[in-house]
C-alpha positions in Angstrom: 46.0 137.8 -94.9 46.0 136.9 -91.1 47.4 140.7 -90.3 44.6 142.2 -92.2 42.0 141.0 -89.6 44.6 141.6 -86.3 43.8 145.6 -86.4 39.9 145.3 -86.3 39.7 142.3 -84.2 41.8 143.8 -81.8 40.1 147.2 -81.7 36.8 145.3 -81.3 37.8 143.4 -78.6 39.4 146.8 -76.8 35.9 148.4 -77.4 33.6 145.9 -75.6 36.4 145.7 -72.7 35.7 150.0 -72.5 32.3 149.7 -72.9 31.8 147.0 -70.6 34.0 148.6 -68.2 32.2 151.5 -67.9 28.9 149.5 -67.5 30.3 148.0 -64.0 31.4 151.7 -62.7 28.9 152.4 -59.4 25.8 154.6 -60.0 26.7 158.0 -57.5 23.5 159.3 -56.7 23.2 163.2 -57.3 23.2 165.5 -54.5 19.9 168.0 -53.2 20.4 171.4 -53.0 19.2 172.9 -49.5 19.1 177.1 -48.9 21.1 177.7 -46.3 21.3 181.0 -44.1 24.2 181.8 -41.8 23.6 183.9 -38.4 25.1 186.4 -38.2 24.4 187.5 -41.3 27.4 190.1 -41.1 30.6 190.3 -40.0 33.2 192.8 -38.8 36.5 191.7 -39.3 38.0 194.3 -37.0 35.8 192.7 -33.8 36.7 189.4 -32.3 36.0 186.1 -33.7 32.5 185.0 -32.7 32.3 181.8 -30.8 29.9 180.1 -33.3 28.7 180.8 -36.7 25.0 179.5 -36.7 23.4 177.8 -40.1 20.2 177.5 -40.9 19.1 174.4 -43.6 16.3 174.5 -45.2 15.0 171.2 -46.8 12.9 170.9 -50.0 10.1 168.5 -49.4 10.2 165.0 -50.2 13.1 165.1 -47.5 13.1 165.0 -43.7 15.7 166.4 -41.5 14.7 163.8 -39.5 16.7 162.0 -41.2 19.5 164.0 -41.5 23.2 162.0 -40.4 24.5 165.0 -38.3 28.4 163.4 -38.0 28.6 164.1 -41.8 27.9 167.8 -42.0 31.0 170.0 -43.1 31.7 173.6 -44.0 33.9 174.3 -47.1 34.3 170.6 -46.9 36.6 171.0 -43.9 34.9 172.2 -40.9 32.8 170.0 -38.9 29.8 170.8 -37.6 29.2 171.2 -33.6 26.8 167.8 -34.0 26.2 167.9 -29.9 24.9 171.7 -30.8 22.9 170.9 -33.8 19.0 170.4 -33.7 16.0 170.0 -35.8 14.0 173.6 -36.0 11.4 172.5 -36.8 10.4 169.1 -38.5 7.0 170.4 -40.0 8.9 173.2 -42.2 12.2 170.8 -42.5 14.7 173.2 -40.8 17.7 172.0 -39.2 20.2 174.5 -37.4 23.6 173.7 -37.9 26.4 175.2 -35.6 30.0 175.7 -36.4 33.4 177.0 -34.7 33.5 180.3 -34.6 37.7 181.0 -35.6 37.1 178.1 -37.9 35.3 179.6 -40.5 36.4 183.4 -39.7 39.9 181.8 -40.8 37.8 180.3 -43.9 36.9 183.9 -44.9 40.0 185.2 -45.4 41.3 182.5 -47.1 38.0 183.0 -49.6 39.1 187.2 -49.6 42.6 186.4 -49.8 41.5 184.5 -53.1 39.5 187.1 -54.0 41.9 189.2 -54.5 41.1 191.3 -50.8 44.7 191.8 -49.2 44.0 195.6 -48.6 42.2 196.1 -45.1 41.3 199.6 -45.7 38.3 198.8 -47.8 34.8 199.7 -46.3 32.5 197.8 -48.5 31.3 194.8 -47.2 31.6 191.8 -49.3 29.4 188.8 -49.7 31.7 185.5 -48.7 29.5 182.2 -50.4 30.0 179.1 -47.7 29.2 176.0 -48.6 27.8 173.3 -46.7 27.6 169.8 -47.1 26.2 166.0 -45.8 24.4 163.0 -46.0 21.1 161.6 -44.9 21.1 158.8 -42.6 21.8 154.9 -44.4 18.7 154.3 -43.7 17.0 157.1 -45.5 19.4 156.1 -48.6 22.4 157.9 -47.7 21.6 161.0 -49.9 24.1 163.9 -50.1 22.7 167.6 -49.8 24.9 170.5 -50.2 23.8 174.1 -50.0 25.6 177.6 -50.2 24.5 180.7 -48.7 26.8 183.9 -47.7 28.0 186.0 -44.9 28.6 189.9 -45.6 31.8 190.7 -44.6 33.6 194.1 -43.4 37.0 195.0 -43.4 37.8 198.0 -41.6 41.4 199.4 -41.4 42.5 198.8 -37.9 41.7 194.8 -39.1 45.1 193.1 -39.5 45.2 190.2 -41.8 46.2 187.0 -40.6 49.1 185.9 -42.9 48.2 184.6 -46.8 47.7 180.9 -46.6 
């Protein structure tokens, strides 16, 4: 008779202890989208890398870029932003201006055309490469993380050679 209780009792007890375990997990607050526009728009491949790739955040309102913890800003989750480079547009519109390495994220492009299945530099078309950037407001402004994607056109011209697949 004793066994015939066990089972239940013992499936109970292993559903509070899920339940209540999943009650004491921490609360992640959800990400803000931003737009995000990259300068220069385009790229060709075939010329030398630019120094910096220049990005332009746009903030919805309800959010200052004042507040904005430039130390936490990445690229593709791996590239740093310039933070001695990076400045507030303008405050009244919520633009910041994020800059970037140059060879850094040309070498992120053809890792994303690589993936995309672009190994052939005699294609002409230019292709939209998405970016994606990412950070967190200050600790003081609640330590929100935005993220935003925008894209770069890309051209490949012949003459380009490809660095070697990752």
């Amino acid at each position: 008779m004793k066994r015939d209780w066990i089972l239940p009792v013992g499936s109970l007890i292993f559903l509070l202890a899920l339940i209540g375990g999943l009650a004491l997990q921490p609360v992640v607050g959800q990400a803000f989208v931003v737009g995000v526009r990259y300068d220069p728009a385009r790229l060709d491949l075939s010329e030398p890398d630019p120094i910096y790739i220049n990005a332009t955040l746009d903030f919805p309102s309800g959010y200052s870029v004042s507040d904005i913890n430039a130390s936490t800003i990445l690229l593709e989750g791996t590239v740093p932003s310039e933070t001695s480079l990076n400045y507030v547009i303008d405050a009244k519109f919520n633009k910041y201006y994020a800059v970037f390495d140059g060879a850094a994220v040309v070498n992120i492009i053809w890792v994303k055309l690589y993936h995309m299945g672009v190994v052939d530099p005699t294609v002409h078309k230019p292709f939209k490469v998405y970016l994606t950037i990412t950070g967190n407001l200050n600790d003081s402004a609640g330590g929100t993380q935005f993220t935003g994607t925008g894209y770069i056109a890309v051209k490949i011209y012949s003459s380009t050679p490809p660095p070697p697949p990752p």
